[in-house]
Every structure is written in structure tokens, then in C-alpha cells.
C-alpha positions as CSV (number, residue, x, y, z in Angstrom):
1,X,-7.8,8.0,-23.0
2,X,-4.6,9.9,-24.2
3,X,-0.7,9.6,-23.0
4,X,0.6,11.5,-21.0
5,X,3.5,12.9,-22.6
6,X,4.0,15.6,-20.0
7,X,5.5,12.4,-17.9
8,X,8.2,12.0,-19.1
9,X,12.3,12.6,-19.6
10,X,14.5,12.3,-22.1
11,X,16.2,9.2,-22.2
12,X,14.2,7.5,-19.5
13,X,11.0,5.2,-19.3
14,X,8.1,6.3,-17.0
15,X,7.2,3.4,-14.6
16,X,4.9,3.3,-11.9
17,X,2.3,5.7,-11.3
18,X,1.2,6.8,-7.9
19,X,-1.0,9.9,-7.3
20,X,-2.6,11.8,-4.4
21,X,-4.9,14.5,-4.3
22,X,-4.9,17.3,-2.4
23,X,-8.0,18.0,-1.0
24,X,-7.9,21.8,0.3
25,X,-6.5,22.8,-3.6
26,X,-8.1,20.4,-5.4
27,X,-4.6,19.9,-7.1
28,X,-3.4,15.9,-8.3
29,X,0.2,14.9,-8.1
30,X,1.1,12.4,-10.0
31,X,4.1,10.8,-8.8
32,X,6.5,8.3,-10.8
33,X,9.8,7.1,-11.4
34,X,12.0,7.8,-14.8
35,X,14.6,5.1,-15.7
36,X,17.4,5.4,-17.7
37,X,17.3,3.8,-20.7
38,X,16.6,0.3,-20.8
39,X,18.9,-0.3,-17.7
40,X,16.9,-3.2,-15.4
41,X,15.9,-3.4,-11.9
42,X,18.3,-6.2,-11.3
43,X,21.1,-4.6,-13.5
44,X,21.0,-1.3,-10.6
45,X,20.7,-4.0,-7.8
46,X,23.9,-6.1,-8.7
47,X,25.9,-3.2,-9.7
48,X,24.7,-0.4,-7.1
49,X,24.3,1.8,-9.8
50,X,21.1,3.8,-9.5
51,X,19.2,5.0,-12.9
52,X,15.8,6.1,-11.4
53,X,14.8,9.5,-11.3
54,X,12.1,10.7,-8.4
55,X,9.4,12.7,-10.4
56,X,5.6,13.9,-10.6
57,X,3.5,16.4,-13.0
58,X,0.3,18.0,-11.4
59,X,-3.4,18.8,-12.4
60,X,-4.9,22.0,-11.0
61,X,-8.1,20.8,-13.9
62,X,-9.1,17.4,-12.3
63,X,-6.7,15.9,-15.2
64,X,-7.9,17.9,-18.3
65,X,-4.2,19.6,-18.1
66,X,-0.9,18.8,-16.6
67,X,2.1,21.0,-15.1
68,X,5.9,20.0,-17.2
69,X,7.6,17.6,-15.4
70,X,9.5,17.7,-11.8
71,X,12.6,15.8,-11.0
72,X,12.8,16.0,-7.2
73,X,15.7,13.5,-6.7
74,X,18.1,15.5,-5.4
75,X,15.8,17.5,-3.3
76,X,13.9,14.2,-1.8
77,X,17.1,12.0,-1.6
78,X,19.9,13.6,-2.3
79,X,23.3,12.4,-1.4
80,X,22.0,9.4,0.1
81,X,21.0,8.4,-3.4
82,X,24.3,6.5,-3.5
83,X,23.5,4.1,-0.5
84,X,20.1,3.1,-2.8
85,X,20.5,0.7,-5.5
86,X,17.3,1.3,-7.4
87,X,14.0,3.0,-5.8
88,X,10.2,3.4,-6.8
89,X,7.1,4.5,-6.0
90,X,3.7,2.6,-5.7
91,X,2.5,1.6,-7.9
92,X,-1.1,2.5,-6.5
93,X,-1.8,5.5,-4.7
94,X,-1.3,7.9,-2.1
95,X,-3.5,9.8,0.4
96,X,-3.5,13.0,2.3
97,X,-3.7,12.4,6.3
98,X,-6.1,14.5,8.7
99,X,-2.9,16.5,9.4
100,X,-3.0,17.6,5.6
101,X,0.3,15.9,5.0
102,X,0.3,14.1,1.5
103,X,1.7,10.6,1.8
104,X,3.6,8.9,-1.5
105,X,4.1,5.0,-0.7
106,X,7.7,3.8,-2.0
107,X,10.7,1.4,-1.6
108,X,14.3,1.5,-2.3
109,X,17.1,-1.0,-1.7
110,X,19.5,0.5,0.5
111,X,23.1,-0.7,0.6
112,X,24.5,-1.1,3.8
113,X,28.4,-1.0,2.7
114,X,30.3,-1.5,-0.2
115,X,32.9,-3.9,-0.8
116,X,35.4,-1.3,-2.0
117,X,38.6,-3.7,-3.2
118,X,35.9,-4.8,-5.6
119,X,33.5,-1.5,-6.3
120,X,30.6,-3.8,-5.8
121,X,28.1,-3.6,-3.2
122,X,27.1,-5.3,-0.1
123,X,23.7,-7.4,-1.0
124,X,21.1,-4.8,-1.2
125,X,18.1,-5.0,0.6
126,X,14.7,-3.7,0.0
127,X,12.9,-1.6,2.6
128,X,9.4,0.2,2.0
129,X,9.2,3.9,3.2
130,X,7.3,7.2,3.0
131,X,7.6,10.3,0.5
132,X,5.6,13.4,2.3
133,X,5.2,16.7,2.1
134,X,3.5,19.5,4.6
135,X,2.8,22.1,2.5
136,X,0.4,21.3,-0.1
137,X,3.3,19.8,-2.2
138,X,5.4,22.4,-2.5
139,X,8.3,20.6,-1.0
140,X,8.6,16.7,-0.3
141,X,11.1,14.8,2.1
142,X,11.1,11.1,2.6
143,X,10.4,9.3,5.9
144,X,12.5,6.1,7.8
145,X,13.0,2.9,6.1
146,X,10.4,0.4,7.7
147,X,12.8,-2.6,9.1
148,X,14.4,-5.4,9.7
149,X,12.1,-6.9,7.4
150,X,12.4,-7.3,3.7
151,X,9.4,-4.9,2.4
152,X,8.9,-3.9,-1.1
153,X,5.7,-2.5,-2.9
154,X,3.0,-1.0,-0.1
155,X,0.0,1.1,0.5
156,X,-0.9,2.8,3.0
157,X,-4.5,3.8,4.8
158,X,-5.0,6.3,8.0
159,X,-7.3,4.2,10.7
160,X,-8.7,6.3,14.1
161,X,-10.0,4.0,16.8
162,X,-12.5,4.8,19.7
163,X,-9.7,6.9,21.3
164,X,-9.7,9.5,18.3
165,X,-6.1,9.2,17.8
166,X,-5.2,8.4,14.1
167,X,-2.7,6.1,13.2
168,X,-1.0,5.0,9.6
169,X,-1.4,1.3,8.7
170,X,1.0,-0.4,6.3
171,X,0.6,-3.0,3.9
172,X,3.2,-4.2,2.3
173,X,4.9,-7.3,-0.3
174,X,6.9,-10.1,1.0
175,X,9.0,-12.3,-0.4
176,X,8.0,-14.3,2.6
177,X,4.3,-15.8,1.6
178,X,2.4,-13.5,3.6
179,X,2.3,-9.5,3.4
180,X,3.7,-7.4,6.2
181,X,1.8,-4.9,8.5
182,X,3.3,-2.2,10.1
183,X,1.7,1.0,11.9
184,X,3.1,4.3,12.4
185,X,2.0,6.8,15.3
186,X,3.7,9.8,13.9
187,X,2.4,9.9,10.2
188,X,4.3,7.6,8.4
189,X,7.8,9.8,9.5
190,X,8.5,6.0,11.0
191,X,7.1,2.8,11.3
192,X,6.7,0.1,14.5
193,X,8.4,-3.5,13.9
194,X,6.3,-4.7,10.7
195,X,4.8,-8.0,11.7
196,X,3.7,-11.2,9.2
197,X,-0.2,-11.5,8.7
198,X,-1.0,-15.6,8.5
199,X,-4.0,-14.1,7.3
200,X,-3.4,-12.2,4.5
201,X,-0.8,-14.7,2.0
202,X,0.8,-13.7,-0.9
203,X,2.0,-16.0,-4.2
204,X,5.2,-17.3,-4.8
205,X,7.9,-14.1,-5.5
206,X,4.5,-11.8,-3.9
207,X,2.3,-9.1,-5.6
208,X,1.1,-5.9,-4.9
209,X,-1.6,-5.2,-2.8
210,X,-4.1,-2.3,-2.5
211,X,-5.8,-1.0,0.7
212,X,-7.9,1.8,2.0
213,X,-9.6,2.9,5.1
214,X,-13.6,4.3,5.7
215,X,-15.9,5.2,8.0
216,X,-18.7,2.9,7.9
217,X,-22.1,4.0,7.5
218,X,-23.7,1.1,9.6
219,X,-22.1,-0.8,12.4
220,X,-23.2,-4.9,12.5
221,X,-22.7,-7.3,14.9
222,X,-18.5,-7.8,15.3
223,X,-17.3,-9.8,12.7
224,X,-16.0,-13.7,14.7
225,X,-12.9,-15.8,14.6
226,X,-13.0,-19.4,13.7
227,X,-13.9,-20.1,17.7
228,X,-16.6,-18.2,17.9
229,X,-15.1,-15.4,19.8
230,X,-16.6,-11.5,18.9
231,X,-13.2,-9.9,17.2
232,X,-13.2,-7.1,19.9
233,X,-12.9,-10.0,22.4
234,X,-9.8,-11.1,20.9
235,X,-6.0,-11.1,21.4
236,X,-5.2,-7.7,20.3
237,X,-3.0,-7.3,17.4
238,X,1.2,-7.6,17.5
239,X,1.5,-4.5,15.4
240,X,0.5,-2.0,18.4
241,X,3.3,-1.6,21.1
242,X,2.3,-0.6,25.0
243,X,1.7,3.2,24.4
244,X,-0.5,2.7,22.5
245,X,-3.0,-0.2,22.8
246,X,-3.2,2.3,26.2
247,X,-4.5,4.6,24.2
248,X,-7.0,3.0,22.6
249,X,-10.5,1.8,23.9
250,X,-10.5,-1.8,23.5
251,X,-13.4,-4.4,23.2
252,X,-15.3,-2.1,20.6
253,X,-14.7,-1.9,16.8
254,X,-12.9,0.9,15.1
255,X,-14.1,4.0,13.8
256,X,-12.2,2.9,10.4
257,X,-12.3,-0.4,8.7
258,X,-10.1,-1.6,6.1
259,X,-10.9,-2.5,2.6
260,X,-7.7,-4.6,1.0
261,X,-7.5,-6.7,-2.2
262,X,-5.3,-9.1,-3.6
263,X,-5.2,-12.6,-4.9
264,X,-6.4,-14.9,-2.9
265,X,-4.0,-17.6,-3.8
266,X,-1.2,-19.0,-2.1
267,X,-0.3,-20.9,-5.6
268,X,-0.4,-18.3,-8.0
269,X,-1.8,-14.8,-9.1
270,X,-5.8,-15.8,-9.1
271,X,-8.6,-15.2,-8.2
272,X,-9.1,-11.0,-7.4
273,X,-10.2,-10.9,-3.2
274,X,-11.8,-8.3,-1.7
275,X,-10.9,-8.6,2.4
276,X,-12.5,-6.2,5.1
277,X,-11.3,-5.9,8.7
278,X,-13.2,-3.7,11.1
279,X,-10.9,-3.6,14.3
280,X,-7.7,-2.9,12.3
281,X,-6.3,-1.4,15.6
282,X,-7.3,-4.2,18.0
283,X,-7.4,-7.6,16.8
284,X,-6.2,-9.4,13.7
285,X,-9.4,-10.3,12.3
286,X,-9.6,-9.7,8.0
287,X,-12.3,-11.4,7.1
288,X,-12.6,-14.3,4.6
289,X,-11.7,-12.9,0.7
290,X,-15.1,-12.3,-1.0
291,X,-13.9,-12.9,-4.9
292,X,-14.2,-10.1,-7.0
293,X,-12.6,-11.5,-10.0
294,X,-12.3,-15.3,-11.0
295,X,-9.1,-16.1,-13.0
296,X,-6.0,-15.0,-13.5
297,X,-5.6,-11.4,-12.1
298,X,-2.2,-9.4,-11.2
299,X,-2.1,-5.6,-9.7
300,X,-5.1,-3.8,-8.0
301,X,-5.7,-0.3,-6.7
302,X,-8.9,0.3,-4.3
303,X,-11.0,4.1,-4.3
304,X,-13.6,4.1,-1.5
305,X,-15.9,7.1,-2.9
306,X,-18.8,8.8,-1.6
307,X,-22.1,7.1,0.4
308,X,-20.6,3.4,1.0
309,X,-19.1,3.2,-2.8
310,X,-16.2,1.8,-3.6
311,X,-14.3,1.1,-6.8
312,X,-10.9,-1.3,-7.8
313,X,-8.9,-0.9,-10.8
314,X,-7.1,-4.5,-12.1
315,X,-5.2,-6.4,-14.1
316,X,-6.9,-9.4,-15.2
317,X,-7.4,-12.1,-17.8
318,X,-8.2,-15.4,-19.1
319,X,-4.8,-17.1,-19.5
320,X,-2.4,-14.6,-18.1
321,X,-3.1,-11.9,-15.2
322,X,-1.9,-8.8,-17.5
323,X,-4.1,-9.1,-20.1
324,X,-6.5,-6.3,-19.9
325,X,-7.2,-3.6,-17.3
326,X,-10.6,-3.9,-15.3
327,X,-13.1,-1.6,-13.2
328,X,-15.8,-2.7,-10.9
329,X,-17.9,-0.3,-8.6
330,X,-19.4,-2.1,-5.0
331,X,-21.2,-0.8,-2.4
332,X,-20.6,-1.8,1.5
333,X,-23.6,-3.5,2.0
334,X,-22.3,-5.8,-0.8
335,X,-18.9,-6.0,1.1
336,X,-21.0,-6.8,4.3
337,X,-23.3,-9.3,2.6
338,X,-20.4,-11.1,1.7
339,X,-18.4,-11.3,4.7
340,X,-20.7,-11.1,7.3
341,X,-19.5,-12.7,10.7
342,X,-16.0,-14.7,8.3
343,X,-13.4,-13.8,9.5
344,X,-10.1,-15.7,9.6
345,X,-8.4,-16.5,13.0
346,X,-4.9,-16.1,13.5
347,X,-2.7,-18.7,11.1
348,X,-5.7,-19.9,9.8
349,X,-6.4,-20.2,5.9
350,X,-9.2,-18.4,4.2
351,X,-11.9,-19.6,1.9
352,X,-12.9,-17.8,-0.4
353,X,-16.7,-16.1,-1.1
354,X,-17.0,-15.8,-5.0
355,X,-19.3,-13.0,-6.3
């Protein structure tokens, strides 16, 4: 393992990494932001000040080499840079839809108005959004602010349901206790009203989450609430609107399931979770954390890889949650063996399956 120095600027700090492959080119972009100096996150929130630069190196080499860096803040933001306090990508990754558009998971805090008498801004609010490009990343524009709600740090994973129309699922950190969802029917351009997931909670001040999407190589009995309902039998989710629970074939499981992880915790950053919902389109039904790490753990990013294998990068460690950097590699049928016919109803609390 070697650094990077091709990711960087002068004068700046390199923060959160977020790549995305390209699958037709075989290229990786690795996106991440470049702050100035050692100006803080809260120092460009109070003062409105941005010092984060939009930027990403590429591999044509699976990694062995990397392109000189590219500053696309001007050409991804541009003048509307001064309406955003601070911004970033990730951290995590980002995915390429069936379309072919590459998708780059970020946030900013905008600033609705400033208070000019003063030079200070209104209180800035952050709102997750999407960083895409149509062309094989030759150029990249940014998508719609997902709101009302307060979103920060997401991922993102494309789901198709019985009705073969794709959709982009959102999950995203709260300060709220719980993470947001949100789906978007026009590849993450926008996003519907992001809802609050009883299901899935987050520690005090939140974390971020990982989340991915799969085609699963067996299909088992539908997964069950806590009153013994099958999932596809259930109240469908508050994340689809009208048009589009019409478009999908209810009362059957999704051609996509969800893999997401996080700790499991409501207290603090423990305990790593593995959740798995198979009708992310119809019903709220994640099923009950199976524990992939005991302890104190912090950030996580999911792979799901070829023939039912899967993989999770995170922070973990005896004491603190950022001690030391971990890998483990799973397989579905572990996933399955663990969460078999658990899943959590609607506002109810998980328990946890350790490993």
C-alpha cells in the first residue's frame, strides 16, 4: 500500500474518497474533496466561506497508475458555489446505473440567504445530492438537493422490481436517530420526499452507512414481520408515491435486495450490522442486523462481488471505533443463514444476530 500523491493540491488536504468504476472502459474515478489549509468544516459553516475543492484522478490500469489531478468545481458547481457553505463527497462509493450514468454520492450545505447588514449567512442546512456524468466521465453535472430533510453523508444502490423498471434508492445520515430513505425514478437527477426508517437507527450525532443492491442467486420463503405477516403481504413502503407503486407488481419480492451496514446501536458506534431487505420497493421489511463485528466500530463501505460474495471495508477497534481498518469477505447463504424469516416491523427495535 502506497499514497497517493497524484490526489492532491497544493495547499489543500485530501478528504473523503469515493470511487466508481466504469464498467464499459474499465476506467476508476476516484473522486474527493481538497480543503484549504487547515480551515474546518464548522469554520466554512458559520462563516459561508467555502474552502473545498470538487476533484478526482483516474486508473485506466485497475490502480497500478493514476491520471494528475482534476479540479471540476467550477465545471460541477459553478457560481452556485457561493450559496454552499462547505460540500463533500462520500465517503464510500459510487456506482454506474443500467443507463451507464456514473453516480458520485455527496452533500453540501446550502445557504438559503444571507444576512447582508452583517456578511453572515442564514443557518446553513445540509442536503445530500448526486454528482453524474453520461459520458463515461468525461463531463459531470450535479443533480437536485434531496429535501426538506436534513441529509448528510449517503449511498446509493439501483433496485428493479417485478415490473423491470429500475429505481435509485437512498440512504442517508440523520441527525435525527434514524437514517433517511429516499428513492428517485429518474436516476438520482431528483429524489421523492426522503422518509425516516424506525428500522434502521443511527447513534447520537449519526454515522455513515454503506449499502448496495444484488440479484439473488436463490429466492427463500419472504422474509416476516414481527406479526407473522409474509413482507410482500405488507403495507407497502412510504417512500413510493402513486405512479409508481402502479408500476410495480406487488405481493412478490424484488428482483434486487439490499445489503446495508452500520452500527447497530442506538447508544453509541458498536457493534458492525449487516441488514438485508428483499422487497426494498414494496414493504419496509430490513431484517434483524446480523453482527459482523463486536466492539467499537465507526465507517463501512459494502462490495457485493461475483457468485453470492460480498465484501465490507471498516473501521474498528477495541477501545475506540477508528483504530484500525478491517476486511471481511461473506457469502449470501451466510447472510440468509443469519436472517432468515427476522425481519423488523415497522417502529419496532432490532436484536441483533452476532456472527
Amino acid at each position: 500500500m502506497k499514497p497517493l500523491m497524484e490526489a492532491i493540491l497544493p495547499g489543500h488536504r485530501t478528504m473523503n474518497p469515493c470511487p466508481v468504476w466504469e464498467q464499459k472502459s474499465g476506467c476508476v474515478y476516484l473522486f474527493f474533496i481538497c480543503v484549504r489549509g487547515h480551515v474546518t468544516e464548522r469554520q466554512q459553516i458559520m462563516s459561508g466561506r467555502n474552502a473545498a475543492r470538487l476533484c478526482f484522478i483516474c486508473s485506466q490500469d485497475s490502480g497500478y497508475s493514476w491520471s494528475d489531478v482534476r479540479d471540476l468545481t467550477q465545471e460541477v458547481i459553478g457560481p452556485e458555489v457561493k450559496r454552499w457553505a462547505t460540500f463533500a463527497v462520500g465517503p464510500g462509493h459510487g456506482i454506474q446505473l443500467q443507463s451507464g450514468r456514473l453516480i458520485i454520492p455527496a452533500y453540501a450545505y446550502y445557504i438559503p440567504y444571507w444576512f447582508f447588514c452583517f456578511q453572515l449567512p442564514c443557518k446553513a442546512r445540509p442536503h445530500s445530492l448526486m454528482i453524474y456524468s453520461d459520458d463515461l466521465g468525461a463531463t459531470w453535472h450535479h443533480g437536485k438537493f434531496i429535501k426538506p430533510m436534513v441529509t448528510v453523508e449517503c449511498e446509493v444502490a439501483e433496485v428493479t422490481g417485478r415490473a423491470g423498471h429500475p429505481v435509485l434508492y437512498c440512504s442517508a445520515r440523520t441527525p435525527n436517530r434514524c437514517r433517511a430513505e429516499a428513492l428517485s425514478t429518474d436516476h438520482g437527477e431528483c429524489f421523492q420526499r426522503p422518509a425516516l426508517s424506525q428500522q434502521l437507527c443511527e447513534p447520537p450525532h449519526g454515522c455513515q452507512g454503506s449499502v448496495v443492491s444484488f440479484q439473488p442467486l436463490e429466492i427463500p420463503h419472504g422474509c416476516q414481520d414481527s406479526t407473522g405477516k409474509d413482507a410482500s403481504t405488507s403495507q407497502q413502503s412510504p417512500l413510493l408515491d402513486s405512479s409508481l407503486r402502479l408500476q410495480q407488481e406487488t405481493r412478490t419480492l424484488s428482483e434486487s435486495w439490499l445489503l446495508y451496514s452500520h452500527p447497530t446501536s442506538k447508544k453509541r458506534r458498536v457493534n458492525l450490522g449487516i441488514y438485508l431487505n428483499q422487497t426494498p420497493l414494496e414493504a419496509a421489511c430490513w431484517s434483524y442486523p446480523w453482527i459482523l463485528h463486536c466492539g467499537p466500530c465507526g465507517y463501512s463501505d459494502l462490495a457485493a462481488l461475483e457468485d453470492g460474495l460480498f465484501g465490507c471495508l471498516f473501521e474498528c477497534g477495541t477501545k475506540r471505533e477508528c483504530e484500525q481498518i478491517a476486511f471481511r469477505l461473506f457469502t449470501d447463504r451466510e447472510i440468509l443463514s443469519h436472517v432468515r424469516g427476522d425481519c423488523t416491523s415497522p417502529g419496532g427495535n432490532a436484536e441483533p444476530t452476532q456472527n
